[in-house]
ZADREN-473759 format. One record per residue: residue in one letter; x, y, z of N, C-alpha, C in turn. Coordinates in steps of 0.1 Angstrom, whole numbers, padded with zeros to 4 digits, always signed. Layout:
# residues N
aXYZXYZXYZ/...
END
This chain:
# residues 369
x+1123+2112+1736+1133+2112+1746+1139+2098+1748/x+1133+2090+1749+1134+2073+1750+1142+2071+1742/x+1136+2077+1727+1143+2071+1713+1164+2077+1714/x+1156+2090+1721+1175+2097+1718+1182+2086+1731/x+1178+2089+1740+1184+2077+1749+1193+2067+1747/x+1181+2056+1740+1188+2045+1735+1198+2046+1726/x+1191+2055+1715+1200+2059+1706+1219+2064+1709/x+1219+2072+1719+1230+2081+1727+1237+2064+1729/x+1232+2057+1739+1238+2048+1746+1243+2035+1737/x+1237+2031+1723+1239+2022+1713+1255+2031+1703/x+1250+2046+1697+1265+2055+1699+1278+2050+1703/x+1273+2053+1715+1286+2052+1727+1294+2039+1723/x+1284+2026+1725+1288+2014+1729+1289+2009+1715/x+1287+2012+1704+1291+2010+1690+1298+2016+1683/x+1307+2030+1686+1317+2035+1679+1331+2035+1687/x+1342+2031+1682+1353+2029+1690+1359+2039+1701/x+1357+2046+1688+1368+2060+1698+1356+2063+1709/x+1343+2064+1711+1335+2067+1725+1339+2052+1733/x+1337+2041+1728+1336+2034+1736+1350+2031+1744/x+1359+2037+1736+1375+2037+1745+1377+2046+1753/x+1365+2056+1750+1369+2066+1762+1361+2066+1776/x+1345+2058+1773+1338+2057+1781+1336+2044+1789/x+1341+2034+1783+1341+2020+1790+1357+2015+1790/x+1362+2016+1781+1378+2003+1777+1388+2017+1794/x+1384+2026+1787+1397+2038+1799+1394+2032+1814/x+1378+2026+1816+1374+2030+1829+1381+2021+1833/x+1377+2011+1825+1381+1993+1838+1397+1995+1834/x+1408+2002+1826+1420+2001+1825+1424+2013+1838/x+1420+2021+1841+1425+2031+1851+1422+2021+1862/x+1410+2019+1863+1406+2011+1880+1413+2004+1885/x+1421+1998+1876+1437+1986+1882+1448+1994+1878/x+1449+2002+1866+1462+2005+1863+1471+2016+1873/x+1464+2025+1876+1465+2033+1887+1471+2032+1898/x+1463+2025+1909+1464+2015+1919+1477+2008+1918/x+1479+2002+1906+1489+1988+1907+1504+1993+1913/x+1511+2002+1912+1523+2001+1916+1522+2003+1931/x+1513+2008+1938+1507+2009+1953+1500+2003+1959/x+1500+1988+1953+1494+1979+1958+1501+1973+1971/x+1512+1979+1972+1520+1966+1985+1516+1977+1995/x+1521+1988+1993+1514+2001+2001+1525+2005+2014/x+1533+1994+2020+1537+1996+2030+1552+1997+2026/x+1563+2000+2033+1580+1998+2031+1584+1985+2032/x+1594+1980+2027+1598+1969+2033+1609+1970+2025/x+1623+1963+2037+1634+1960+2036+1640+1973+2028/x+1638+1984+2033+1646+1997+2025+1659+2000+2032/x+1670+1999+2021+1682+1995+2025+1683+2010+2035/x+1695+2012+2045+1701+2018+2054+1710+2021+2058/x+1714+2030+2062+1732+2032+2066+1732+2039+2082/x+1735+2031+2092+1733+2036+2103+1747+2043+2112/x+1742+2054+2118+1756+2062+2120+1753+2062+2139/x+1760+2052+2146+1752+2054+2159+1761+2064+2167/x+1764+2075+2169+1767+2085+2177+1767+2084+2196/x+1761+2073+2199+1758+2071+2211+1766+2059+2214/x+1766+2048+2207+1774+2036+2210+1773+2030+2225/x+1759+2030+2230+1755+2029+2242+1747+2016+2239/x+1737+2008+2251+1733+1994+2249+1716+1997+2247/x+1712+2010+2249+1701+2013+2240+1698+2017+2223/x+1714+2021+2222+1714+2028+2209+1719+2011+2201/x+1722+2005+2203+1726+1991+2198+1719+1982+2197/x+1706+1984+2212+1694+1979+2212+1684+1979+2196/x+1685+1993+2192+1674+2004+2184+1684+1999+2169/x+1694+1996+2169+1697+1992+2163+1697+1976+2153/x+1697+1968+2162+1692+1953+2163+1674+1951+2160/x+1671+1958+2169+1655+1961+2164+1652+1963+2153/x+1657+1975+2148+1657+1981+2138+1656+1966+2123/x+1668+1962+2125+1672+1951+2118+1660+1939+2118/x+1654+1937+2128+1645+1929+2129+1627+1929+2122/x+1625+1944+2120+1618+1950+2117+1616+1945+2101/x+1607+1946+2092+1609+1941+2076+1603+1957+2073/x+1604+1969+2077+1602+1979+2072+1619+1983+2065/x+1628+1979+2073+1643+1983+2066+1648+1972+2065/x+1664+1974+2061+1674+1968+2059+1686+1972+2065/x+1695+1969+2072+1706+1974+2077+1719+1972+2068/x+1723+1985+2064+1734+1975+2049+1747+1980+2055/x+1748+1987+2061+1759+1992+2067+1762+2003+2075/x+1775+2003+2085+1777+2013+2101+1786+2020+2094/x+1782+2032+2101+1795+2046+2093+1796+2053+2105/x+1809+2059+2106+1812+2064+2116+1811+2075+2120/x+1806+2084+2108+1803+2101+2109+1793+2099+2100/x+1783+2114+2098+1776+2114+2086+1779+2120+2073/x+1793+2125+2070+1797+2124+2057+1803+2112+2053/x+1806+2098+2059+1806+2091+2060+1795+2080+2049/x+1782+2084+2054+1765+2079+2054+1767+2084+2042/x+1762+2098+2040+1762+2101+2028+1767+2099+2019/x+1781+2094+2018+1788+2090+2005+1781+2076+2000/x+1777+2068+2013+1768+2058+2008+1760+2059+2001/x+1750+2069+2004+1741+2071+1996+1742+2078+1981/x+1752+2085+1985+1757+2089+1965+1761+2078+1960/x+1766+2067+1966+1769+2056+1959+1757+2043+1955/x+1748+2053+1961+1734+2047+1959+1735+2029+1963/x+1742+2029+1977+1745+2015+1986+1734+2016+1995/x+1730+2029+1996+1718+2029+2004+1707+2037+2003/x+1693+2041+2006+1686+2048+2000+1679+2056+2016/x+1687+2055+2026+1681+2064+2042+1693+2064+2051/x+1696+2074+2059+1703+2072+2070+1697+2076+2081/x+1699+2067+2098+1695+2065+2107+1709+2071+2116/x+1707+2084+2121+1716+2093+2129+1710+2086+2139/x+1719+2080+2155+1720+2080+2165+1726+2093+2175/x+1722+2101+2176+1734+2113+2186+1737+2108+2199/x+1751+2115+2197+1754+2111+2212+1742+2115+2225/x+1740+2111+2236+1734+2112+2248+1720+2106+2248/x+1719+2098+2237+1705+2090+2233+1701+2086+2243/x+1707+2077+2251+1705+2065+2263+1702+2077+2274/x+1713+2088+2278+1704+2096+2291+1693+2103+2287/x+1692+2105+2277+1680+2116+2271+1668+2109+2274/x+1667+2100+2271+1657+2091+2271+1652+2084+2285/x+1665+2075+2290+1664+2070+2303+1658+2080+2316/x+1663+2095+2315+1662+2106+2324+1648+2113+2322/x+1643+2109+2306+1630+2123+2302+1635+2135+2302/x+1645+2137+2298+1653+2152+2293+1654+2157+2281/x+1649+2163+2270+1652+2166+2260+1666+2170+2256/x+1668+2167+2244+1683+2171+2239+1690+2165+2224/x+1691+2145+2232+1696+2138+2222+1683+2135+2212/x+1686+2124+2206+1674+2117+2197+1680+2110+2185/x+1670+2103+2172+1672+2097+2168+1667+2106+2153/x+1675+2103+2142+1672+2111+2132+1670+2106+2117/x+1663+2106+2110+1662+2092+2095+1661+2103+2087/x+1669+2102+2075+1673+2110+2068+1672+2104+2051/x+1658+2105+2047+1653+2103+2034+1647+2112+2026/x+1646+2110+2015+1642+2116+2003+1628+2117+2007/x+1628+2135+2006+1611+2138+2013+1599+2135+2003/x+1603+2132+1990+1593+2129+1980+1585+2118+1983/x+1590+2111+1987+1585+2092+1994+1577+2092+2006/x+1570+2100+2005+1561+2104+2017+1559+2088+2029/x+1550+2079+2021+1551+2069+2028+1562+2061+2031/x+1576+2062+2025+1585+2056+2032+1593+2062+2046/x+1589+2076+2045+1592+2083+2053+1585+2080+2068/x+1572+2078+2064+1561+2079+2076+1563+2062+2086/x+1565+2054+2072+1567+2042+2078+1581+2036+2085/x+1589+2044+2078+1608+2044+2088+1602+2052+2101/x+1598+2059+2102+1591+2068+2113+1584+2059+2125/x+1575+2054+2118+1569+2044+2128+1575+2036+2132/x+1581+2024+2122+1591+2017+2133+1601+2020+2142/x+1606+2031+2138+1617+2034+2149+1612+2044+2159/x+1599+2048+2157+1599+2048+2172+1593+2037+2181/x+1584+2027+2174+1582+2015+2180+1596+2010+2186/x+1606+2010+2180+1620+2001+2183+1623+2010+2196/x+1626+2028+2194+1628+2030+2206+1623+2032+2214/x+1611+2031+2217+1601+2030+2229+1603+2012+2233/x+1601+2006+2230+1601+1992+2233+1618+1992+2235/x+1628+1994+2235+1643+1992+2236+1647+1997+2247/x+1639+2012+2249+1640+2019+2262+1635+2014+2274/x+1621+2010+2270+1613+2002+2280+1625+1991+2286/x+1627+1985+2277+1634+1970+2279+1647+1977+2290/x+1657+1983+2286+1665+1988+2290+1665+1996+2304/x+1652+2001+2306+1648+2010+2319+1647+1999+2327/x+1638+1989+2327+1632+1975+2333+1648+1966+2342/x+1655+1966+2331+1671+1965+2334+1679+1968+2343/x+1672+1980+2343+1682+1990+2347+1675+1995+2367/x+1663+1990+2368+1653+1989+2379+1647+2001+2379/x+1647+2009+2368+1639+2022+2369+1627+2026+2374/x+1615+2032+2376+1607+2031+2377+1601+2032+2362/x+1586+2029+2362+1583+2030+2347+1579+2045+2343/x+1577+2055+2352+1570+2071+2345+1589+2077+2343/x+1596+2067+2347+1617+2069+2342+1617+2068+2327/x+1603+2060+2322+1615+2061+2307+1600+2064+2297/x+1608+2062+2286+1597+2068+2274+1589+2059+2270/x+1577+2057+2269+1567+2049+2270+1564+2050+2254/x+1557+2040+2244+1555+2042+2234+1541+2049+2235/x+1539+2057+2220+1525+2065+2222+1520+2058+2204/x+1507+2051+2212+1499+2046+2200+1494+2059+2190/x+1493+2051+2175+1489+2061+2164+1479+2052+2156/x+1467+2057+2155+1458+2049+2149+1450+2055+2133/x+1455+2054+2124+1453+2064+2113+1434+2061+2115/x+1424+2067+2110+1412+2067+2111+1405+2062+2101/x+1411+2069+2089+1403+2071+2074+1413+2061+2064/x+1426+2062+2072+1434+2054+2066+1439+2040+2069/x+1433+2031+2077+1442+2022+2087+1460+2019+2083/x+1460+2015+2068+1469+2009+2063+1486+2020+2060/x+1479+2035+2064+1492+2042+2060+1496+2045+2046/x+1487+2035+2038+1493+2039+2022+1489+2047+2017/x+1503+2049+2006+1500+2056+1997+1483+2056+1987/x+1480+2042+1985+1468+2039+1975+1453+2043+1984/x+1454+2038+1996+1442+2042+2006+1440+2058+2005/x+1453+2065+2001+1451+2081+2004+1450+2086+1992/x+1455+2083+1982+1449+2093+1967+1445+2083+1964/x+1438+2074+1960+1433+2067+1949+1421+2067+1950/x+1412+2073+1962+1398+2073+1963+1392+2085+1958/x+1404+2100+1957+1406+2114+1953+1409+2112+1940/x+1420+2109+1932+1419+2106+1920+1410+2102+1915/x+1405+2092+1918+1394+2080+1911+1383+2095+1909/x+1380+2103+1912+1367+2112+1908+1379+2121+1895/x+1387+2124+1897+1393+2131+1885+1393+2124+1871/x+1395+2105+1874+1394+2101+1863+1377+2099+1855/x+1370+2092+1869+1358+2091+1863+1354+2106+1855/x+1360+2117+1861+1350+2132+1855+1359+2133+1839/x+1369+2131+1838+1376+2136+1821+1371+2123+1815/x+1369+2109+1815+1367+2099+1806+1349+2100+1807/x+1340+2102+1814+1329+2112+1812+1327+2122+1801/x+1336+2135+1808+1338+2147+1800+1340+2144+1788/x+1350+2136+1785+1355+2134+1769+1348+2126+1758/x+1342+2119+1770+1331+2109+1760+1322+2120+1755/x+1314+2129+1763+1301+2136+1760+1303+2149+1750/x+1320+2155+1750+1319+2163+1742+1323+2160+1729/x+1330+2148+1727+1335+2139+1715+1322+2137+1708/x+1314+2134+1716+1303+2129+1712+1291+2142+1703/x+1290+2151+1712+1284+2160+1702+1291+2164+1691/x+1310+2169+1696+1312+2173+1685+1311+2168+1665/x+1314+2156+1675+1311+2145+1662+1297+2149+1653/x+1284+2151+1659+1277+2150+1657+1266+2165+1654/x+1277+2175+1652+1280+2183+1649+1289+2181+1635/x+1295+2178+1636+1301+2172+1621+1293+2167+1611/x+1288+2156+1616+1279+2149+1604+1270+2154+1605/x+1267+2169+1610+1254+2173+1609+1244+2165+1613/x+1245+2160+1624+1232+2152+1632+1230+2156+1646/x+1231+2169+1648+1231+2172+1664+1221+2179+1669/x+1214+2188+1664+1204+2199+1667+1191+2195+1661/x+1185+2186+1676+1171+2178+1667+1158+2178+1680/x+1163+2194+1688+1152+2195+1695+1158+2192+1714/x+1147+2195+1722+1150+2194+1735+1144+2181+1741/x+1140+2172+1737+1140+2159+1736+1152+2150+1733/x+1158+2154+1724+1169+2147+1719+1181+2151+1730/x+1179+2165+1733+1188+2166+1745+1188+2161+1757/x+1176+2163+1762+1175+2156+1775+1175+2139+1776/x+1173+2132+1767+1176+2119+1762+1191+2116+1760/x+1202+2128+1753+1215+2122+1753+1221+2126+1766/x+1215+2136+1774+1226+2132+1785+1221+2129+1799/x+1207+2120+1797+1202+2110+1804+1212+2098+1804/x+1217+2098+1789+1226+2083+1782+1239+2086+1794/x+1244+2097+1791+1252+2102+1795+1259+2097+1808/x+1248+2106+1817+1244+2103+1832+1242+2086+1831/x+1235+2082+1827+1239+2063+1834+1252+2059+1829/x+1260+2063+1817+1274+2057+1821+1281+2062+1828/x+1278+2076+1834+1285+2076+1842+1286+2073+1855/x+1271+2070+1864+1271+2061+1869+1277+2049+1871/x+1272+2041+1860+1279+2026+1859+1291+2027+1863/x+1298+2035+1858+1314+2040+1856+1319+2039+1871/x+1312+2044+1881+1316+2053+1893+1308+2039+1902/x+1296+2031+1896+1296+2019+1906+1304+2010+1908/x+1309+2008+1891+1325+1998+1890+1332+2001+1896/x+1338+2013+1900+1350+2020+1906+1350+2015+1923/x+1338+2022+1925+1336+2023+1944+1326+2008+1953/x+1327+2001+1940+1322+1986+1941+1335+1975+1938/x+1329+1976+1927+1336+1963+1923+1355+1963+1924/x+1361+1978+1919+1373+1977+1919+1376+1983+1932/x+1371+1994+1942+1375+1989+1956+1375+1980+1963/x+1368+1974+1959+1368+1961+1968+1382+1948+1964/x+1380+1944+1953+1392+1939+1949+1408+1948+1951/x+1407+1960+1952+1417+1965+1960+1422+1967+1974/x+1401+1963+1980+1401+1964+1992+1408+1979+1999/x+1400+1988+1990+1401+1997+1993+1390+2009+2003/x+1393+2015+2016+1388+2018+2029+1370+2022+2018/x+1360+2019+2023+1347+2018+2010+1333+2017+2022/x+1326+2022+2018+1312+2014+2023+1309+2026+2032/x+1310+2036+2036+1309+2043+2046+1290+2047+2054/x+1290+2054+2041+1275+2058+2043+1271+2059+2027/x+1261+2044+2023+1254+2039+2009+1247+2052+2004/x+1236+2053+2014+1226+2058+2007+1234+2071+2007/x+1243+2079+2011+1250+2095+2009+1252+2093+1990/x+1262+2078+1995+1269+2077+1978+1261+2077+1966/x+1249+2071+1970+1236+2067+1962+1232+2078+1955/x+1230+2087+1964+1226+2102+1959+1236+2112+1956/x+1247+2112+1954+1260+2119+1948+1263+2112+1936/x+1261+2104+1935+1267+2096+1923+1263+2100+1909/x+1244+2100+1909+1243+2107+1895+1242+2124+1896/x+1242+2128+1909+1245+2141+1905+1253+2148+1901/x+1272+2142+1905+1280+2141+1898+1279+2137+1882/x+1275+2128+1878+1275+2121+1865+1264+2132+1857/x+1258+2140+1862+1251+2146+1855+1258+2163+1856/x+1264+2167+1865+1272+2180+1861+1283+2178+1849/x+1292+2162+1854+1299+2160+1841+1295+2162+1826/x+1283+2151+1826+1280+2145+1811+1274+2160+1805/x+1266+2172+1811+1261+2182+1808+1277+2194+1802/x+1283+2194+1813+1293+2204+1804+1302+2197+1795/x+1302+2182+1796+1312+2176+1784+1302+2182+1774/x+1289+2176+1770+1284+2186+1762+1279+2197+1754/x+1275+2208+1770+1278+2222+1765+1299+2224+1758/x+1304+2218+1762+1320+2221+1756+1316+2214+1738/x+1316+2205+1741+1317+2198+1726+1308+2200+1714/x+1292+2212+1724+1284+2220+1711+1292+2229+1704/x+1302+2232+1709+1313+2247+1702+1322+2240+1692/x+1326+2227+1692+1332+2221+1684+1327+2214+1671/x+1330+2216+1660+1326+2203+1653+1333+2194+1646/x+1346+2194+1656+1354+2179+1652+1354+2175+1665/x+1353+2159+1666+1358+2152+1681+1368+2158+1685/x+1379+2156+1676+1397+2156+1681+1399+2168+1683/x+1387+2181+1680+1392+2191+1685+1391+2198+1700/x+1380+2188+1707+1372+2193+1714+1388+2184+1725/x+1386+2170+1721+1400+2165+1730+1412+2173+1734/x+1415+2183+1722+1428+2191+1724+1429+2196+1734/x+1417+2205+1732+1412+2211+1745+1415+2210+1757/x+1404+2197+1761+1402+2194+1771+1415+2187+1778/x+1422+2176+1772+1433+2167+1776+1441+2171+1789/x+1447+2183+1782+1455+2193+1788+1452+2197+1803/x+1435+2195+1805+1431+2198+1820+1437+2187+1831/x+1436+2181+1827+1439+2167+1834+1450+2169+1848/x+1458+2170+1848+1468+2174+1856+1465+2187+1864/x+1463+2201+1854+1453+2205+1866+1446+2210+1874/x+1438+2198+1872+1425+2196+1877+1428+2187+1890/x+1440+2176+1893+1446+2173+1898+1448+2180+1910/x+1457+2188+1909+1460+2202+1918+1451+2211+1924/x+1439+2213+1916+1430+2220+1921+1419+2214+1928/x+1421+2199+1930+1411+2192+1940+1408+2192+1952/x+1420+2195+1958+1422+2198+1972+1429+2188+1979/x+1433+2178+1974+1439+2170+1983+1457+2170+1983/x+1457+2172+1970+1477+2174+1971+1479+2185+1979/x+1468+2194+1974+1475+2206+1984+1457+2213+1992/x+1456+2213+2004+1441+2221+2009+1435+2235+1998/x+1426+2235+2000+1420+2247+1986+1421+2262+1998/x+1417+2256+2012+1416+2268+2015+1433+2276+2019/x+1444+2271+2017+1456+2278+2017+1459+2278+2001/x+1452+2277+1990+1451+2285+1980+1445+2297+1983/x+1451+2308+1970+1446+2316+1970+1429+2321+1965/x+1425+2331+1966+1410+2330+1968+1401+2329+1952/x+1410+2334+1946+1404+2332+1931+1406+2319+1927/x+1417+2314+1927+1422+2301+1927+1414+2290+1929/x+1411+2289+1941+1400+2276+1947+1380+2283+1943/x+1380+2293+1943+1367+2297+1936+1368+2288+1919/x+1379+2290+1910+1384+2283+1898+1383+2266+1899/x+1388+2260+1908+1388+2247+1917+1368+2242+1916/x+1365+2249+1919+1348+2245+1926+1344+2246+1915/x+1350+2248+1903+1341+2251+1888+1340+2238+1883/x+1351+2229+1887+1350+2216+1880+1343+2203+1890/x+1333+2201+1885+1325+2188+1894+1333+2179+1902/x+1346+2175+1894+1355+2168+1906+1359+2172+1916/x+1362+2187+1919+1365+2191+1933+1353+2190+1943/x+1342+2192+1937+1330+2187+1948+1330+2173+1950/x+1329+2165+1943+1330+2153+1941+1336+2146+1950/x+1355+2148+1951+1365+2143+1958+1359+2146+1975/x+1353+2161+1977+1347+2163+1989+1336+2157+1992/x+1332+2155+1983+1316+2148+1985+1319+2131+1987/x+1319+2126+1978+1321+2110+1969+1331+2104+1986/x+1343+2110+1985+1352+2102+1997+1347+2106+2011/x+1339+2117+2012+1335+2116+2028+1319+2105+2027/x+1316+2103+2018+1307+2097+2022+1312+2080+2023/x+1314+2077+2010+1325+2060+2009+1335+2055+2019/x+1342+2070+2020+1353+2063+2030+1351+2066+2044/x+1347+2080+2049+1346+2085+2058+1330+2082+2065/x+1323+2081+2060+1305+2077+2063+1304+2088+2071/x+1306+2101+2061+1297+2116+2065+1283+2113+2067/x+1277+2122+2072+1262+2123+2071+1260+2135+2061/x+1246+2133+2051+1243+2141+2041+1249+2156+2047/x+1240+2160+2062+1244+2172+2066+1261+2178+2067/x+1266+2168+2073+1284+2166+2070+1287+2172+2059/x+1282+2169+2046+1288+2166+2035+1279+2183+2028/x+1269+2184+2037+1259+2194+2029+1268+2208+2016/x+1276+2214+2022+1287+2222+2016+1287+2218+2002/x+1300+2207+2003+1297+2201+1984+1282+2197+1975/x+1279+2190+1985+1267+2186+1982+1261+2197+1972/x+1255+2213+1982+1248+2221+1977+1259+2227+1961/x+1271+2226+1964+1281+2230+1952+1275+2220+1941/x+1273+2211+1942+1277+2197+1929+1258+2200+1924/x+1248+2200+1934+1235+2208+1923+1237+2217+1918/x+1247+2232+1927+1242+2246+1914+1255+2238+1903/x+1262+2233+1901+1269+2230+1890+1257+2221+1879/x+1256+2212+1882+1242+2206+1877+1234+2214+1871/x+1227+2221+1881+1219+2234+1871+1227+2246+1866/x+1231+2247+1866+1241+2257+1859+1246+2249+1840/x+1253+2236+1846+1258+2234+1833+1247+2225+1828/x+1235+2223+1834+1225+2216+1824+1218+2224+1819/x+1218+2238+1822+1210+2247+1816+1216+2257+1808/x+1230+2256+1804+1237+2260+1798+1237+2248+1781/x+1235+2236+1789+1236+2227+1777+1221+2224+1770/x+1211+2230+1779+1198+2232+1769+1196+2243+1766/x+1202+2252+1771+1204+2263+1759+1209+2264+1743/x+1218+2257+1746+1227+2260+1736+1221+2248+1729/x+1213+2237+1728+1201+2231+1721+1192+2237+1717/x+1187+2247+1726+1175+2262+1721+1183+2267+1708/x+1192+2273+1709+1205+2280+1699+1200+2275+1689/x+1205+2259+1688+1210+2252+1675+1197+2251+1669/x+1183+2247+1678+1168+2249+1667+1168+2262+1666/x+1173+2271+1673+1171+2280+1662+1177+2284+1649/x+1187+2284+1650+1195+2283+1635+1191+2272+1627/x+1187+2260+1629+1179+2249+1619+1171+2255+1613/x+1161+2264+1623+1151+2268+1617+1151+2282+1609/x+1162+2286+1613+1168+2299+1601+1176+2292+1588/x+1181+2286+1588+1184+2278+1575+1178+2272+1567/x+1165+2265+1574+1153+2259+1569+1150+2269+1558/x+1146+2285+1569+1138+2295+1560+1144+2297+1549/
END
């Protein structure tokens, strides 16, 4: 067992194509990913403001606005077909509707008027963050303007604090990159381990007993480990990404993950006996597997076969498991659900992948005869 071990892990780290999929991919995703979301927040996003109220609060909210380094104020239009042509002219990339009766709506606590920002809903975070400042601007503009005006203070709209929890920063990278990060560590895993048998399958060096098996995806299981310590160590931190929650949860998910992986990459890659074939395959999951994690979209407003299909792949436990413990500092019991999911996967696909080592001595030993 020792011998296939070392052996497995000398493989890995001595042939190109494993070692690009199992070490060179890991530390290139751990920054590459991340990097365009590294600023995380909006800043200076041009705007076209249409104030409909032309009152000394709505001019206020306006000035503020401008002050703010989440926008940019590029120009006043007088209607909103007006705004819009701006924006086909791509002069601006949001419009800030003022309606008429802002100032009594507000001043009185009457519903009616308001304030309206009109962007491209794909930009989730620039949306959320035009959002936040302007209503910081109009709660502090109103205040100011009630105060002015000798109101009393339960007269005007008070600002209402928002304190994200799991997220402090609002970003985009704080919110998928901790969910991703398990999709990438499970396919450059997966791909190593089924590359790897199939290969080995090829050269006819694969079916050498249940020792040899439980030694290569012992090998397995520590890079993939390693893989997932670099990740939620060393490269969140340098991202300074939300980390540390509850150790000892992560301590104990980490190779149980790495061990559902490394086990079905190579129950997949015993069926093959080319590497590149087994890649074809698999590649294509990628994306998704994405989808079916739960976080672009909840599993449970999937439909019911659908997210049963979802829990098949170690990363959907994982994303539930791995980020409530790191980011969130679940308690094991918290987290119990995935948890119990990511063992029967474990035993399921490690006992599928020592089978199919039973299989192959047997056929050795039919060809032998």
């Amino acid at each position: 067992m020792r011998d296939a071990f070392e052996r497995t892990l000398l493989e890995i780290l001595s042939v190109r194509e494993l070692l690009s999929l199992a070490v060179v991919s890991v530390l290139f995703y751990a920054f590459y990913y991340p990097a365009p979301y590294s600023q995380q927040q909006v800043v200076a996003l041009p705007l076209v403001v249409v104030d409909g109220d032309n009152s000394v609060l709505s001019r206020g909210v306006v000035r503020g606005l401008s002050g703010t380094q989440a926008v940019r104020i590029v120009a006043r239009a007088h209607d909103l077909p007006e705004a819009r042509e701006l924006l086909r002219e791509r002069r601006a990339e949001g419009i800030v509707l003022i309606s008429r009766g802002l100032s009594a709506a507000v001043l009185s606590g009457r519903p009616g008027a308001g304030v309206a920002v009109i962007l491209n809903g794909s930009y989730f975070v620039r949306a959320e963050g035009i959002a936040r400042a302007l209503g910081e601007v109009v709660a502090a503009e109103a205040e100011q303007v009630g105060r002015a005006l000798g109101l009393a203070p339960d007269r005007v709209v008070l600002p209402i604090r928002t304190e994200a929890l799991f997220n402090p920063t609002g970003g985009y990278r704080d919110y998928v990159f901790p969910a991703i990060a398990n999709i990438i560590l499970q396919q450059t895993l997966l791909f190593t381990a089924a590359r790897l048998i199939a290969e080995r399958r090829r050269r006819g060096a694969w079916r050498r007993g249940m020792r040899e098996a439980i030694g290569t995806w012992l090998a397995c299981v520590v890079l993939g480990v390693a893989g997932q310590a670099f990740f939620f160590g060393f490269a969140y931190w340098v991202q300074d990404v939300p980390r540390g929650g509850n150790i000892s949860g992560l301590l104990l998910a980490m190779p149980l993950f790495s061990a559902a992986v490394a086990a079905l990459g190579l129950s997949i890659g015993s069926w093959f006996r080319d590497g590149d074939d087994a890649l074809k395959l698999l590649m294509p999951t990628s994306v998704p597997l994405v989808f079916l994690a739960g976080f672009a979209w909840p599993l449970d407003q999937m439909p019911g076969w659908v997210s049963a299909i979802a829990w098949l792949s170690p990363a959907t436990a994982a994303m539930h498991l791995l980020v409530r413990f790191n980011q969130m500092g679940a308690t094991v019991d918290e987290a119990a659900g995935p948890l119990i999911v990511m063992m029967a996967l474990v035993f399921a696909y490690g006992a599928t992948w020592l089978w199919r080592c039973e299989v192959g001595m047997g056929l050795n030993r039919q060809r032998s005869a």
